[in-house]
C-alpha positions in Angstrom: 70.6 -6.9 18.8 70.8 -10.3 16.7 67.9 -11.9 19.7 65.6 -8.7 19.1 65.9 -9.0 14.9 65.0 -12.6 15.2 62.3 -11.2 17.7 61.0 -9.0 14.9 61.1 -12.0 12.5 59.5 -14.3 14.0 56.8 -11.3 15.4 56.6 -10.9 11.3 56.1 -14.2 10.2 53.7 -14.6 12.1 51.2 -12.1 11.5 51.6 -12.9 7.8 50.3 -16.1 8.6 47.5 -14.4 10.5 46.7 -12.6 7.1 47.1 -15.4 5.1 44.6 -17.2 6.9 42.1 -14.2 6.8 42.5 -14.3 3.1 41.4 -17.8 3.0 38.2 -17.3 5.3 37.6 -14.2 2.8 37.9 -16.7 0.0 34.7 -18.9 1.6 33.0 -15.9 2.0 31.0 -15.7 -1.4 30.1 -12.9 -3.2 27.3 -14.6 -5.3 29.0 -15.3 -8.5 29.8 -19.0 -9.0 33.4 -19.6 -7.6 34.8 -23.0 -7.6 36.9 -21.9 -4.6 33.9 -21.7 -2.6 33.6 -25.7 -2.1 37.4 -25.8 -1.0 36.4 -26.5 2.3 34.1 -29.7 1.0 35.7 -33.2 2.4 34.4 -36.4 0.9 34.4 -39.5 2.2 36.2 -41.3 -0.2 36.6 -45.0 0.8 36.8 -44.7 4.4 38.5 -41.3 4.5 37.9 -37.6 4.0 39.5 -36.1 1.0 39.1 -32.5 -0.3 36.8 -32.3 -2.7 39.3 -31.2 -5.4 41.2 -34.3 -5.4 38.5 -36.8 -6.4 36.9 -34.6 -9.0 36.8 -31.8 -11.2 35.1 -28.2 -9.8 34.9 -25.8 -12.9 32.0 -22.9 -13.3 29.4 -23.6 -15.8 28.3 -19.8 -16.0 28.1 -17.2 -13.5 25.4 -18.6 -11.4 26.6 -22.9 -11.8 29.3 -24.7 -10.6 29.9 -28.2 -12.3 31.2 -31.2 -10.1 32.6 -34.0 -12.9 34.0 -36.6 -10.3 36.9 -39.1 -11.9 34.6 -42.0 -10.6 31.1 -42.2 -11.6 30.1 -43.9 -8.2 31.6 -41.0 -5.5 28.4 -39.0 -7.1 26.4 -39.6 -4.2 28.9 -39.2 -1.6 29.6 -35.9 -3.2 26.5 -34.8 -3.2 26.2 -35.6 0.8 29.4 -33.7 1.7 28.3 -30.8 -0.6 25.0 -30.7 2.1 26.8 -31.6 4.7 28.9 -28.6 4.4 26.2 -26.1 5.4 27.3 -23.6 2.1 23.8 -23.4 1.7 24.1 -24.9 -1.4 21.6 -27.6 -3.1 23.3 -30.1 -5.1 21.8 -31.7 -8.1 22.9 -35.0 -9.4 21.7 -35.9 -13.2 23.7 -39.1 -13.1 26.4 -37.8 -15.1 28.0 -34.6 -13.1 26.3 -32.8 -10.1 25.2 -29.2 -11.2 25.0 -26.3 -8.2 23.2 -23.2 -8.8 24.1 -20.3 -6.2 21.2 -18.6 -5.2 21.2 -14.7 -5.9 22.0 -12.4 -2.8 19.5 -10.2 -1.3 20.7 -7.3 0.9 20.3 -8.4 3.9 22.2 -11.9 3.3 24.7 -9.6 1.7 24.5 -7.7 4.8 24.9 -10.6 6.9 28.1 -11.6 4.9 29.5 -7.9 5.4 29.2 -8.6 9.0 31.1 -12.1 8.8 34.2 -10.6 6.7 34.1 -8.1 9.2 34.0 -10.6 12.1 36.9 -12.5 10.3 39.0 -9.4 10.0 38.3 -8.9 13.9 39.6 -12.1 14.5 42.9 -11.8 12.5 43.5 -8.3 14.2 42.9 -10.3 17.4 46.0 -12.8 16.2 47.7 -9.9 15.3 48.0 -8.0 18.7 48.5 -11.4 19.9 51.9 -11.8 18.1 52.3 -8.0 19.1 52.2 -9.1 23.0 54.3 -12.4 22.5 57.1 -10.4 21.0 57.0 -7.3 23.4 56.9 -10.0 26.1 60.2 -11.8 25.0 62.1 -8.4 24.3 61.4 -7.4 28.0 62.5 -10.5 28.8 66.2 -10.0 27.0 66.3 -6.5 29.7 66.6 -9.5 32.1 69.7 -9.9 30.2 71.0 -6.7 30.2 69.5 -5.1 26.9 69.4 -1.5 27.9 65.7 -0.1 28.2 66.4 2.3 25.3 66.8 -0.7 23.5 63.8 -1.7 24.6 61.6 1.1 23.9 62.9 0.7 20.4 62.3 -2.5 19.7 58.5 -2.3 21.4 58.1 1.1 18.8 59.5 -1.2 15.8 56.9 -3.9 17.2 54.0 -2.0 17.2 54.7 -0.2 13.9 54.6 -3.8 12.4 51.8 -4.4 13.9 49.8 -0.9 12.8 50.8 -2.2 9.2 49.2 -5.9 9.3 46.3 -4.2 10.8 45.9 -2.0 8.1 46.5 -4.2 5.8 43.7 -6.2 7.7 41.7 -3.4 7.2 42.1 -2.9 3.3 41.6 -6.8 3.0 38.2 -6.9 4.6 36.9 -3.0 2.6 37.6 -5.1 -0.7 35.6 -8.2 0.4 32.6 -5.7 1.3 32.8 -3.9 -1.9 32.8 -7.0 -3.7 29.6 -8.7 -1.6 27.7 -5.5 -1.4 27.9 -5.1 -5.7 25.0 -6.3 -7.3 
Protein backbone atom coordinates (compact mmCIF):
# COMPACT_ATOMS: atom_id res chain seq x y z
CA UNK A 1 0.00 0.00 0.00
CA UNK A 2 3.03 2.46 0.94
CA UNK A 3 4.37 1.88 -3.23
CA UNK A 4 0.72 2.77 -4.49
CA UNK A 5 0.46 6.13 -1.93
CA UNK A 6 3.78 7.26 -3.22
CA UNK A 7 2.23 6.23 -6.69
CA UNK A 8 -0.59 8.74 -5.95
CA UNK A 9 1.97 11.29 -4.84
CA UNK A 10 4.03 11.50 -7.28
CA UNK A 11 0.80 11.05 -9.97
CA UNK A 12 -0.24 14.44 -7.77
CA UNK A 13 2.72 16.38 -7.93
CA UNK A 14 2.86 16.11 -11.01
CA UNK A 15 -0.23 17.35 -12.44
CA UNK A 16 0.11 20.32 -10.17
CA UNK A 17 3.05 21.15 -11.99
CA UNK A 18 1.05 20.69 -15.25
CA UNK A 19 -1.38 23.37 -13.78
CA UNK A 20 1.16 25.51 -12.70
CA UNK A 21 2.63 25.77 -15.93
CA UNK A 22 -0.88 26.47 -17.59
CA UNK A 23 -1.20 29.30 -15.21
CA UNK A 24 1.99 30.74 -16.49
CA UNK A 25 1.06 30.44 -20.30
CA UNK A 26 -2.41 32.03 -19.06
CA UNK A 27 -0.33 34.78 -17.53
CA UNK A 28 1.35 35.62 -21.30
CA UNK A 29 -1.91 35.52 -22.59
CA UNK A 30 -3.03 39.34 -22.32
CA UNK A 31 -6.14 40.60 -21.73
CA UNK A 32 -5.38 44.17 -23.05
CA UNK A 33 -4.77 46.12 -20.00
CA UNK A 34 -1.04 47.00 -19.47
CA UNK A 35 0.52 44.05 -17.35
CA UNK A 36 4.11 44.14 -16.54
CA UNK A 37 3.91 40.30 -16.40
CA UNK A 38 3.33 40.23 -19.99
CA UNK A 39 7.13 40.87 -20.91
CA UNK A 40 8.23 38.00 -18.40
CA UNK A 41 9.18 35.98 -21.22
CA UNK A 42 11.51 39.01 -22.71
CA UNK A 43 15.47 37.84 -22.57
CA UNK A 44 18.03 40.50 -23.17
CA UNK A 45 21.26 40.12 -24.23
CA UNK A 46 23.08 41.57 -21.61
CA UNK A 47 26.81 41.45 -22.28
CA UNK A 48 27.09 38.30 -24.03
CA UNK A 49 24.23 36.54 -22.35
CA UNK A 50 20.44 36.41 -22.10
CA UNK A 51 18.89 37.67 -18.99
CA UNK A 52 15.21 38.14 -18.16
CA UNK A 53 14.18 41.22 -18.70
CA UNK A 54 13.33 41.88 -15.07
CA UNK A 55 16.74 41.63 -13.84
CA UNK A 56 18.41 44.44 -15.81
CA UNK A 57 15.56 46.84 -15.40
CA UNK A 58 12.56 48.07 -13.93
CA UNK A 59 8.94 46.98 -15.74
CA UNK A 60 6.08 49.03 -13.89
CA UNK A 61 2.65 50.20 -15.70
CA UNK A 62 2.35 53.78 -16.53
CA UNK A 63 -1.59 53.67 -16.85
CA UNK A 64 -3.84 51.13 -18.15
CA UNK A 65 -2.77 51.11 -21.69
CA UNK A 66 1.62 51.87 -20.97
CA UNK A 67 4.08 49.81 -19.59
CA UNK A 68 7.43 51.73 -18.57
CA UNK A 69 10.89 49.96 -19.07
CA UNK A 70 13.53 52.15 -16.67
CA UNK A 71 16.72 49.89 -17.29
CA UNK A 72 19.56 50.36 -14.27
CA UNK A 73 22.01 51.13 -17.18
CA UNK A 74 21.31 53.79 -19.61
CA UNK A 75 23.12 51.93 -22.46
CA UNK A 76 20.99 48.31 -22.43
CA UNK A 77 18.20 50.79 -23.91
CA UNK A 78 18.66 49.57 -27.28
CA UNK A 79 19.23 46.08 -26.58
CA UNK A 80 15.93 46.23 -24.78
CA UNK A 81 14.20 47.54 -27.20
CA UNK A 82 15.51 44.67 -29.71
CA UNK A 83 14.44 41.83 -27.41
CA UNK A 84 11.12 43.56 -26.72
CA UNK A 85 10.62 43.08 -30.94
CA UNK A 86 12.25 40.25 -31.00
CA UNK A 87 9.80 38.69 -28.76
CA UNK A 88 6.91 38.71 -31.20
CA UNK A 89 4.24 40.21 -28.26
CA UNK A 90 3.25 42.39 -30.87
CA UNK A 91 4.40 45.06 -29.07
CA UNK A 92 6.22 48.44 -30.45
CA UNK A 93 8.70 49.75 -28.19
CA UNK A 94 9.50 53.38 -27.96
CA UNK A 95 12.84 54.64 -26.74
CA UNK A 96 12.86 58.57 -25.68
CA UNK A 97 16.45 58.18 -24.49
CA UNK A 98 15.49 58.09 -20.95
CA UNK A 99 13.03 54.90 -20.42
CA UNK A 100 11.35 52.89 -23.30
CA UNK A 101 7.48 53.60 -23.19
CA UNK A 102 5.05 50.54 -24.70
CA UNK A 103 1.57 51.24 -25.47
CA UNK A 104 -0.68 47.95 -25.81
CA UNK A 105 -2.84 48.30 -28.62
CA UNK A 106 -6.72 47.88 -27.73
CA UNK A 107 -8.37 44.35 -28.56
CA UNK A 108 -10.82 43.99 -31.22
CA UNK A 109 -13.08 40.86 -31.15
CA UNK A 110 -11.68 38.91 -33.23
CA UNK A 111 -7.93 39.15 -31.76
CA UNK A 112 -9.88 38.61 -28.50
CA UNK A 113 -11.34 35.71 -30.21
CA UNK A 114 -8.12 34.52 -31.35
CA UNK A 115 -6.74 34.70 -27.79
CA UNK A 116 -9.91 32.66 -26.44
CA UNK A 117 -8.86 30.07 -28.74
CA UNK A 118 -5.08 30.06 -27.50
CA UNK A 119 -6.16 29.85 -23.64
CA UNK A 120 -8.19 27.22 -24.83
CA UNK A 121 -5.46 25.50 -26.78
CA UNK A 122 -3.23 25.89 -23.60
CA UNK A 123 -5.75 24.36 -21.37
CA UNK A 124 -5.84 21.36 -24.03
CA UNK A 125 -2.45 20.91 -23.67
CA UNK A 126 -2.25 20.78 -19.79
CA UNK A 127 -5.29 18.27 -19.85
CA UNK A 128 -3.00 16.47 -22.35
CA UNK A 129 -0.13 16.37 -19.50
CA UNK A 130 -2.67 15.53 -17.25
CA UNK A 131 -3.91 12.12 -18.63
CA UNK A 132 -0.37 11.72 -19.24
CA UNK A 133 0.54 11.46 -15.53
CA UNK A 134 -2.94 9.62 -15.34
CA UNK A 135 -1.42 6.64 -17.72
CA UNK A 136 2.22 6.75 -16.05
CA UNK A 137 0.69 6.06 -12.72
CA UNK A 138 -2.04 3.42 -13.76
CA UNK A 139 0.89 1.87 -15.72
CA UNK A 140 3.28 1.50 -12.61
CA UNK A 141 0.26 0.32 -10.20
CA UNK A 142 -0.36 -2.62 -12.68
CA UNK A 143 3.02 -3.10 -12.63
CA UNK A 144 3.14 -3.64 -8.51
CA UNK A 145 0.13 -6.76 -9.48
CA UNK A 146 3.38 -8.24 -10.95
CA UNK A 147 4.29 -8.22 -7.40
CA UNK A 148 1.41 -9.60 -5.96
CA UNK A 149 -0.91 -6.50 -5.23
CA UNK A 150 -4.24 -8.09 -5.43
CA UNK A 151 -6.36 -6.68 -8.47
CA UNK A 152 -8.92 -5.25 -5.97
CA UNK A 153 -6.23 -3.28 -5.05
CA UNK A 154 -5.71 -2.37 -8.22
CA UNK A 155 -9.08 -1.31 -9.31
CA UNK A 156 -8.85 0.88 -6.34
CA UNK A 157 -5.92 2.59 -6.86
CA UNK A 158 -6.80 3.08 -10.89
CA UNK A 159 -10.49 4.65 -9.33
CA UNK A 160 -8.37 6.95 -6.83
CA UNK A 161 -6.13 7.80 -10.00
CA UNK A 162 -8.62 8.88 -12.18
CA UNK A 163 -10.60 10.76 -9.55
CA UNK A 164 -7.42 12.87 -9.22
CA UNK A 165 -7.25 13.27 -12.46
CA UNK A 166 -11.21 14.43 -13.08
CA UNK A 167 -10.17 17.17 -10.39
CA UNK A 168 -6.98 18.72 -12.15
CA UNK A 169 -9.10 18.62 -15.28
CA UNK A 170 -11.62 20.54 -13.75
CA UNK A 171 -9.62 22.59 -12.28
CA UNK A 172 -8.09 22.98 -15.84
CA UNK A 173 -11.32 23.85 -16.92
CA UNK A 174 -12.20 26.69 -14.34
CA UNK A 175 -8.59 28.14 -15.04
CA UNK A 176 -9.09 28.57 -18.70
CA UNK A 177 -13.41 29.97 -18.24
CA UNK A 178 -11.68 32.87 -16.06
CA UNK A 179 -8.97 33.69 -18.66
CA UNK A 180 -11.95 33.95 -21.38
CA UNK A 181 -14.06 36.04 -19.21
CA UNK A 182 -11.31 38.20 -18.62
CA UNK A 183 -10.12 38.59 -22.51
CA UNK A 184 -13.52 38.65 -23.86
CA UNK A 185 -14.45 42.05 -21.30
CA UNK A 186 -14.13 45.07 -22.92
Amino acid sequence: MEEINLILEDAKEAMEKSLAHLNVELGKIRAGRANPSMLDSVKVDYYGSLTPLSQIANVSTLDSRTLTIQPWEKAMLDEITKAVINANLGLNPQNNGEVILISVPVLTEERRKDLVKKAKSEGEHAKVSIRSQRKDANEMVRSLKDEGLSEDAVKDSEIQIQKLTDSFSDKVDEFVSLKEVDIMKV
